[in-house]
C-alpha positions in Angstrom: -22.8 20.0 1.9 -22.9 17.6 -1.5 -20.7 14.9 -1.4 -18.6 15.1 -4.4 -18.0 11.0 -5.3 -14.9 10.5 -7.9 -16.4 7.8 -10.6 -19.1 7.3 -8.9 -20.8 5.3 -12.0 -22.3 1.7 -12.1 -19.3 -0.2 -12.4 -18.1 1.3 -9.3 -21.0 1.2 -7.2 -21.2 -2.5 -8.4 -17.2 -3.0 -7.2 -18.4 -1.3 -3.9 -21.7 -3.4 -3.3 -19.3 -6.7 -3.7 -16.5 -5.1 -1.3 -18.8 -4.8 1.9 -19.2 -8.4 1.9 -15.9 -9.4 3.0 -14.7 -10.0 6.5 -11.9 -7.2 5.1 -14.1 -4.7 4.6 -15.7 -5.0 7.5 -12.9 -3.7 9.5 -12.1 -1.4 6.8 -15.7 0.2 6.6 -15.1 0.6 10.7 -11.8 3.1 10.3 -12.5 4.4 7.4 -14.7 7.4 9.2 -11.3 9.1 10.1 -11.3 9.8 6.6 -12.4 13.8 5.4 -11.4 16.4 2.8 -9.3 16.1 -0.2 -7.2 13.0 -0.7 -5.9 10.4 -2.8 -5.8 6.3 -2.8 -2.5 5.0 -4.2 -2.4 2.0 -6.3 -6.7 1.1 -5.9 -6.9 -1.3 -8.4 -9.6 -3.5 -8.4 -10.7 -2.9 -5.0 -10.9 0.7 -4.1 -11.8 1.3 -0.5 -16.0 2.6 -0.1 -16.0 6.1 0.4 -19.6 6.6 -0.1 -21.3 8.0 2.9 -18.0 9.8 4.2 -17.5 13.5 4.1 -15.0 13.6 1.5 -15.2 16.7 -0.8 -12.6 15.7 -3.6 -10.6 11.9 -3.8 -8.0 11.5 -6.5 -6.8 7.9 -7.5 -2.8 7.6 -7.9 -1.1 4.5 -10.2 2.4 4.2 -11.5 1.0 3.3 -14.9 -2.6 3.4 -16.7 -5.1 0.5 -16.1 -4.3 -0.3 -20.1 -0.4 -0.3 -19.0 -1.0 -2.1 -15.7 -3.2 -5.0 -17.5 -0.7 -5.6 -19.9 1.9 -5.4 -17.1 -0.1 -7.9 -14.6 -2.2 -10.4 -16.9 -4.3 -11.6 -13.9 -5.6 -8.2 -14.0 -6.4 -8.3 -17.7 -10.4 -9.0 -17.2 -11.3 -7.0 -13.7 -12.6 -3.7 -13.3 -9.7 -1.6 -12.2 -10.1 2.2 -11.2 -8.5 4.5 -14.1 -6.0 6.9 -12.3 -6.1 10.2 -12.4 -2.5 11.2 -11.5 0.5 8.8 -12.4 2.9 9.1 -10.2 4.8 6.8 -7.8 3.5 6.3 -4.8 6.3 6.3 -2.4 7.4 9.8 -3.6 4.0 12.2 -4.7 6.2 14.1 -6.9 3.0 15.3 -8.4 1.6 16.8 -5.1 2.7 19.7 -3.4 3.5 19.5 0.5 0.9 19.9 3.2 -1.4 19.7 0.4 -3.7 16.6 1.2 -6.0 15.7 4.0 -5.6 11.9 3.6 -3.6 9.4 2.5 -5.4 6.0 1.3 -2.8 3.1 0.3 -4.2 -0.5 0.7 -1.6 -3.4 0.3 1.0 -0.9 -1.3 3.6 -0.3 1.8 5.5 -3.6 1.3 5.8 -3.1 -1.9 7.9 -0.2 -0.7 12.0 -1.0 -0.5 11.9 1.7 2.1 8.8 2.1 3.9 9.5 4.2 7.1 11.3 6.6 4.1 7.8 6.0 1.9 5.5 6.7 5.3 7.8 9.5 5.8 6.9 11.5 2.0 3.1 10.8 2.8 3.4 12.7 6.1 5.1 15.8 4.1 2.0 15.8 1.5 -0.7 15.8 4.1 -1.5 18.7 6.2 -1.3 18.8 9.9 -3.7 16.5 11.8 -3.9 14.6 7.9 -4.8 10.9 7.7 -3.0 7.5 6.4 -5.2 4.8 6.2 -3.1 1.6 5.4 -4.1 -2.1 5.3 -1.3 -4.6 5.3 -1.4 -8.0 4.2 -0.6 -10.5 6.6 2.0 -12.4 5.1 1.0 -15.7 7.2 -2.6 -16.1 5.3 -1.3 -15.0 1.9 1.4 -15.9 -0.6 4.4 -14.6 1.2 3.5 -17.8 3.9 7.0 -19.7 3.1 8.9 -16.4 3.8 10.3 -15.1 6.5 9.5 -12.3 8.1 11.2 -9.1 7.8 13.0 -8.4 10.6 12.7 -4.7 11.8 16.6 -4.0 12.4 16.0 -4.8 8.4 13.3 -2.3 8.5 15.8 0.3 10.1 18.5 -0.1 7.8 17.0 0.2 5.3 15.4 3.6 5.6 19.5 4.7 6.4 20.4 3.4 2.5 20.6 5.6 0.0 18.0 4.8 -3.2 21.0 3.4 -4.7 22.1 1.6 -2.1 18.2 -0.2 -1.8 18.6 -0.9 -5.5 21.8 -3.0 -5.0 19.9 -4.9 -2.6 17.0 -5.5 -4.9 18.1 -8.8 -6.1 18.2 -10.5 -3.1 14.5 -9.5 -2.6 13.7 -10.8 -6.0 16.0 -14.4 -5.3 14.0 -14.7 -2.4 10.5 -14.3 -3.8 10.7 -16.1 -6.9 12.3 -19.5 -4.4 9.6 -19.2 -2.1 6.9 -17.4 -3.6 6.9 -19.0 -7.1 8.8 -21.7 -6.3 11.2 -22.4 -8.7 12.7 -25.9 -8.4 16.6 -25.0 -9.1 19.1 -22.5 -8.4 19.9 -21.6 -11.7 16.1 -21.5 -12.8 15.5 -19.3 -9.2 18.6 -17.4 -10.6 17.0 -16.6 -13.9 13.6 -16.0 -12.9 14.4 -13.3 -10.5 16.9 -11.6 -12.6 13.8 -11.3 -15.6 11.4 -10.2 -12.8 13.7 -7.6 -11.5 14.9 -6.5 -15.3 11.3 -5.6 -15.8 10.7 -3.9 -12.5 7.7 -6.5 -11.6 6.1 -4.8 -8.6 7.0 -7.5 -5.6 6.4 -7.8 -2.1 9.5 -6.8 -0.6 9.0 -7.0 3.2 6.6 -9.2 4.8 4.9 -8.2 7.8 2.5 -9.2 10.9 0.5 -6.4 12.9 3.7 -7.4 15.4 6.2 -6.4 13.5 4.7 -3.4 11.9 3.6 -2.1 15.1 7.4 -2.2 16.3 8.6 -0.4 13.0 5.6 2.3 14.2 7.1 2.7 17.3 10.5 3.3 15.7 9.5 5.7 13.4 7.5 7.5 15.8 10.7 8.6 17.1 12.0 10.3 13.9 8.6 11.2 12.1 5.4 13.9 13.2 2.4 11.5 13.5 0.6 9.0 16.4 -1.1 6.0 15.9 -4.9 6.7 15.3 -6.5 3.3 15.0 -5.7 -0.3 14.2 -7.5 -3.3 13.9 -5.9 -6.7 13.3 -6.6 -9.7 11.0 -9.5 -11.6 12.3 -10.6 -15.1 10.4 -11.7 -14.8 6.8 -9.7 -11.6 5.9 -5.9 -11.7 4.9 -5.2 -8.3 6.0 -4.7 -6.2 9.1 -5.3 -2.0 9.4 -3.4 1.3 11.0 -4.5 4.4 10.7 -1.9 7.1 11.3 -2.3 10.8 11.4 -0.2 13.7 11.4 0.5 15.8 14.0 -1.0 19.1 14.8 2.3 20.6 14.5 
């Protein structure tokens, strides 16, 4: 069987050569063999996960706006090799894709960005056929940014995957008050007022939960309950990385 590589050109073999180096992709390199088939990555970037070597027939990459749109969007973006999409669509609902229609599911630092993510983790499992894969790496918000925050609770977690898109969107300013005090650290209330009204006016992509492998594991287990898939693998972070890894995968029936 040939291997049929999306992009595979310089630039990305280059982006590849530099990813293996990392503590990161160490552990991602060592669950990424559950991966097989046809898939898509959501939201790659600048640091699509190596699939050379894997027996993956077909991978499409997924963004909620082209790399021109997402450079002007994100300026620290503006000079790095970023993946060009091939579907746009928003991640956390596939409109594009039809149901059962995907063997995998790659989405690296993209879940808390989700206002809902047992709701998001829930659509992926409805794309992906039975016995399908989501491989998902998580920043751990103690070795990145989100440091100062605290951590989303998973009764939070819960509740919100019982509020209506509406409902999540009230609560969206809240989220944005609390990143742009403790994330960009504005000095007063008013500027923290301001900042996170502009951010939230222009839909700036923030991290709206923050998680360890602790509390992600115990919104897993709640999930479980309610959705079709088992825990395949996980790995946790480990010194010199900033992220930890679950795989999840749909179940036979």
């Amino acid at each position: 069987m040939q291997f049929i590589i999306h992009q595979l050109n310089k630039n990305l073999r280059a982006v590849f050569r530099h990813l293996k180096k990392s503590p990161s992709n160490t552990m991602r390199n060592a669950l990424k063999l559950h991966l097989s088939g046809d898939g898509i990555e959501i939201g790659a970037l600048h640091e699509p996960l190596d699939i050379s070597g894997l027996p993956i027939s077909s991978i499409r990459y997924v963004d909620r706006m082209s790399s021109t749109d997402l450079r002007e969007r994100y300026p620290e973006l503006k000079y790095r090799f970023l993946v060009s999409p091939d579907v746009i669509d928003d991640g956390e609902k596939l409109t594009t894709f039809h149901d059962a229609s995907l063997d995998f599911i790659i989405a690296n630092h993209m879940i808390e960005h989700s206002r809902n993510p047992i709701g998001t983790i829930r659509t992926w499992l409805t794309k992906l056929r039975p016995c399908g894969i989501i491989f998902m790496a998580i920043p751990d918000m103690r070795v990145t940014f989100d440091k100062d925050r605290p951590i989303t609770t998973v009764e939070h977690l819960c509740n919100d995957d019982e509020l209506s898109i509406e409902q999540l969107l009230t609560n969206d300013y809240e989220h944005y008050r609390e990143y742009t005090e403790l994330v960009i650290k504005e000095a007063s209330p008013l500027q923290i007022d301001n900042h996170a009204k502009q951010l939230m006016e222009s839909n700036y992509s923030i991290h709206y939960h923050t998680f360890t492998s602790s509390n992600f594991l115990q919104m897993l287990n709640y999930a479980q309950k309610k959705l079709p898939f088992a825990i395949r693998a996980f790995t946790d972070n480990v010194k010199g990385s900033n992220e930890f890894i679950f795989v999840l995968g749909k179940n036979h029936k």
